[in-house]
C-alpha positions, 0 to 999 in steps of 0.5 A: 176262890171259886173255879170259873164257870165253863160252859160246854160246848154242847150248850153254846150250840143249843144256845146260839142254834136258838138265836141267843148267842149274846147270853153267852157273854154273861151266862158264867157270872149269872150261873155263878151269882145263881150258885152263890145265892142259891137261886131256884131255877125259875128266878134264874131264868128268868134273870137270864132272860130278863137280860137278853130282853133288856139287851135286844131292847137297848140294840134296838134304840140304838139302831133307831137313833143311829137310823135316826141321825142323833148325835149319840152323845147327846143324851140327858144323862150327859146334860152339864147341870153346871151350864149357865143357861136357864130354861123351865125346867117344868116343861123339860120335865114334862116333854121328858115324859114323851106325853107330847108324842101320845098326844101328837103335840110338837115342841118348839126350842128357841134361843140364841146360838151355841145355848144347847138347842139341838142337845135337847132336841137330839136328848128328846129324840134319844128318849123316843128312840128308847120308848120304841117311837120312829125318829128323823132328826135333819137340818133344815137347809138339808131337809129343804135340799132333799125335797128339792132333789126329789122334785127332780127326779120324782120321789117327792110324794114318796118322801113327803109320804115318809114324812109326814108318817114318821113319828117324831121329825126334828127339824133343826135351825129352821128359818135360818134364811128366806125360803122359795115359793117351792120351800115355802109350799113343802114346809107348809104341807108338811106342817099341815099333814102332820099336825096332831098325826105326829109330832115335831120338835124345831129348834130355832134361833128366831121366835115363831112371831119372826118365822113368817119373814122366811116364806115367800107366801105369807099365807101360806106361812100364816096357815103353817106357822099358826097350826105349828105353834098353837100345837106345840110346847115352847122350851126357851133357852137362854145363857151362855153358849152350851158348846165350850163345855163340849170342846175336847181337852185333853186329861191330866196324866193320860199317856198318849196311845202307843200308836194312831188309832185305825178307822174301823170297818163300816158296814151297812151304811152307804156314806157319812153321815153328817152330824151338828152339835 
């Protein structure tokens, strides 16, 4: 059996004095698969260095997705294939690619309650997050009560500024309730600025042709809706809810934990965050 790999304490300095500590969790089994196959030292390196990129790469999407307020479990990879819900599986593909970001187009997600709407819209922003794009995912009723504060205290342009630049905004169950005259001018400028500028994915129980009903201008609703749609790839979701299959149970034969679980510490975030599935 071979010995295990020591590393000297001389070299976690010089490698943590560089800012590369994290190549220390892999660097013995590495070194060990180096001596095993033989390997020249450039190909090492650049193993090891291959590594940490990927590593801070992956850190990277997270901090992004968390910044973002994407449900982490809400990823493709986790998608039931099993669901009885149907969708063109053609147009998932396709918005897969992130090509409707490159080209500044927006997508709409539309069906009934519980089909898996805002799972896919939240896979799509995960997506992004990993390809390096700037993503915001709120409800709608969140998203109209900020810029309802920021009229109050002033910090409205500034917000709309954040907005309208960002590249990927998700805006979920939008025209869930009729909107004011004030709601109905913000998501008008906002739909306006940001077509073909940057990208943005709705989920919505309502067809586009039944959006216009929630703002108090029909022109102004006229104008945005019509930009929006004309711009934008439809994903329709159809089927049975999507939620049970995400309703906890508990696994056969798994012991119970020896004591309750503790909250960890949190660090760097000024409260909860909300989240919907």
């Amino acid at each position: 059996m071979r010995a295990p790999t020591i590393i000297s304490p001389e070299l976690k300095s010089a490698i943590k004095q560089l800012r590369l500590g994290k190549v220390l969790d892999t660097l013995p089994e590495r070194i060990a698969l180096a001596k095993k196959d033989d390997m020249p030292l450039e190909d090492f390196l650049l193993l090891l260095f291959t590594d940490e990129i990927e590593r801070r790469r992956s850190t990277a999407a997270a901090r992004r997705a968390d910044e973002a307020g994407l449900d982490p479990t809400m990823v493709l990879e986790r998608w039931d294939q099993s669901a009885k819900v149907h969708f063109d599986r053609r147009v998932l593909r396709e918005l897969s690619t992130l090509r409707f970001l490159e080209a500044h187009r927006n997508v709409v997600v539309l069906g009934p309650v519980g089909v898996g709407k805002t799972f896919l819209a939240c896979a799509l922003g995960q997506l992004a997050c990993r390809a390096g794009f700037q993503v915001r995912f709120t409800r709608a009723d969140d998203l109209l009560r900020v810029l309802r504060q920021s009229r109050l205290d002033n910090s409205r342009e500034a917000l709309m500024v954040q907005l309208c630049t960002i590249d990927l905004l998700i805006i979920d169950d939008f025209a869930l309730e009729p909107m004011t005259r004030d709601e109905s001018r913000d998501i008008y400028q906002l739909f306006i600025e940001r077509n073909a500028v940057a990208s943005t994915i709705v989920t919505s129980n309502r067809d586009t042709a039944d959006w216009l009903a929630v703002f108090d201008d029909s022109l102004l609703g006229q104008g945005a809706i019509d930009r929006f749609k004309n711009n934008a790839y439809d994903l329709v979701v159809e089927g049975e809810s999507y939620r049970s299959r995400l309703k906890p149970t508990i696994a056969e034969n798994e012991p119970p934990p020896a004591a309750p679980v503790v909250k960890p510490p949190v660090i760097g975030r000024a409260g909860p965050r909300r989240r919907r599935r």
